[in-house]
C-alpha positions in Angstrom: 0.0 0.0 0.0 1.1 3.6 -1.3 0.3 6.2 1.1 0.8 10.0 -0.4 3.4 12.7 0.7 2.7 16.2 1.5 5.7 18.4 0.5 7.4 18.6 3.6 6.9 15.0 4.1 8.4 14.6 0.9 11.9 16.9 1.8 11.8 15.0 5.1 12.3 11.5 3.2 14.3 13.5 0.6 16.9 14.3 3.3 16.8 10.8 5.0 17.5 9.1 1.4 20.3 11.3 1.0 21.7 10.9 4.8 21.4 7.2 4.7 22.6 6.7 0.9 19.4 4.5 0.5 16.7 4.9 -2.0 13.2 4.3 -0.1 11.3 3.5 -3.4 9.7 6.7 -3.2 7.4 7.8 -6.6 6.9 11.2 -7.1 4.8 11.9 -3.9 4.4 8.5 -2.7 5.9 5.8 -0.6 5.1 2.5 0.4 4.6 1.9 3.8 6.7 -0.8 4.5 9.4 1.9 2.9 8.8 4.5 5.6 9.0 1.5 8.2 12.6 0.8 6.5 13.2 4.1 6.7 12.8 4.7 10.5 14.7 1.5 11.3 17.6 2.5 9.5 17.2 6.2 11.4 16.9 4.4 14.6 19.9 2.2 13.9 21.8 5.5 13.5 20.6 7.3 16.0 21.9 4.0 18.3 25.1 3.8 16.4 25.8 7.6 17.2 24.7 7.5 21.3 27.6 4.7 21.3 30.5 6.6 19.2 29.2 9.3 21.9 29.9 6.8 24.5 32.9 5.5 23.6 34.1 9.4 22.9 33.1 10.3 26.4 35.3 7.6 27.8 38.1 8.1 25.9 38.3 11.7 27.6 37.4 10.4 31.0 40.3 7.7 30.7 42.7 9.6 29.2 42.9 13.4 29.6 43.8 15.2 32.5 43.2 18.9 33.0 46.2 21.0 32.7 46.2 24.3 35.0 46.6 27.4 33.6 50.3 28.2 34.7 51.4 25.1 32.9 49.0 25.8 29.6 50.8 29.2 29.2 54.2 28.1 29.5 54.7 30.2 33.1 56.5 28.8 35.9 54.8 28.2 38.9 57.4 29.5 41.1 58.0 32.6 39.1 57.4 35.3 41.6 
């Protein structure tokens, strides 16, 4: 079953086809629904895929970096007085 696109439905799906590199099947200004459920599977798994790089990112900076104080950032000597 076809179900039929208003315009900004239409850009919406526009900009997920190009974002995900996948063609939905879309004719003119309609879709198949079992397109749009494609659609929002792929977007989820992306969304999921993202909140783990976000993850990963997060721990990376918790495990590794180590705030530097502002003395040592700017080259001055602590002791310099």
């Amino acid at each position: 079953m076809r179900i039929e696109l208003d315009n900004y439905s239409k850009e919406v799906l526009e900009r997920v086809e190009n974002e995900m590199g996948t063609d939905y099947g879309r004719k003119r200004n309609y879709v198949k629904i079992e397109s749009l459920i494609a659609a929002i599977e792929d977007l989820e798994y992306e969304v999921h895929r993202l909140e783990e790089k976000i993850e990963d990112r997060e721990q990376d900076i918790e495990d590794n970096y180590r705030q530097i104080p502002v003395w040592q950032q700017f080259g001055v000597c602590k002791y310099d007085r």
